[in-house]
C-alpha positions in Angstrom: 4.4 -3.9 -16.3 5.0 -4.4 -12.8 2.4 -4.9 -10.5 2.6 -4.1 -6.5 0.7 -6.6 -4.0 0.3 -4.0 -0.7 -0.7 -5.7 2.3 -1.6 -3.9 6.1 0.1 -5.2 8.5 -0.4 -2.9 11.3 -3.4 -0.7 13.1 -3.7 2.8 12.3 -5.2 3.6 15.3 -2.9 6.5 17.0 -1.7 7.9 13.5 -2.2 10.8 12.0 -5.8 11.0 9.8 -3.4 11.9 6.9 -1.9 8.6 6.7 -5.1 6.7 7.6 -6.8 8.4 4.5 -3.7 7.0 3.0 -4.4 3.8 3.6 -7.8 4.3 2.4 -6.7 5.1 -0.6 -4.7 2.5 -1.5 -7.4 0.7 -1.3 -7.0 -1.3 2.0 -10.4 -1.2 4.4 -9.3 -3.4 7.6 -5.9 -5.2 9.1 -4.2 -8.3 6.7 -6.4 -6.8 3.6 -4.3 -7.1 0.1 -4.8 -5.3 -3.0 -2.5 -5.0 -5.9 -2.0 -1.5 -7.9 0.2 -0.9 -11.0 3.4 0.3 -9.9 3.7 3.8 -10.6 5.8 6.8 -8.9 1.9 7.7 -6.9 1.2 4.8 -5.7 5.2 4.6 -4.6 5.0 7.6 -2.8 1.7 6.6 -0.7 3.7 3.5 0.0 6.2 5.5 1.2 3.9 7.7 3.2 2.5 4.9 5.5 5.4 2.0 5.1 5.5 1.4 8.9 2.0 0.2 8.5 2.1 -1.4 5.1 4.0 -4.9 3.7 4.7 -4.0 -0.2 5.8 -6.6 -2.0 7.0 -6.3 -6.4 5.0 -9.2 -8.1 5.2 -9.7 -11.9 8.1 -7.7 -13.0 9.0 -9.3 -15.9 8.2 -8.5 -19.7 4.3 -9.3 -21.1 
């Protein structure tokens, strides 16, 4: 299955709390942090939420 590496890029400072509790829940806690989640239509769609402030990148898409 395909995995997702998300890094932050930029600072949430001036955004909405919304997309900074985003952030947190991705798993990121401070600026050029990198975590890696399964890739699934949720995680997508937090992606999505805060992608101005995020780098996703698809890692490992191949069959196991």
């Amino acid at each position: 299955m395909a995995k997702l590496r998300v890094t932050w890029i930029k600072s949430d400072i001036g955004y909405a709390k919304e997309q900074k509790r985003t952030l947190r829940a991705l798993g990121v806690h401070r600026l050029y942090d990198t975590v890696e989640h399964e890739d699934s239509p949720c995680i997508r769609g937090m992606i999505a939420k805060v992608s101005h402030l995020v780098k996703a990148e698809v890692i490992g898409d191949g069959p196991e």
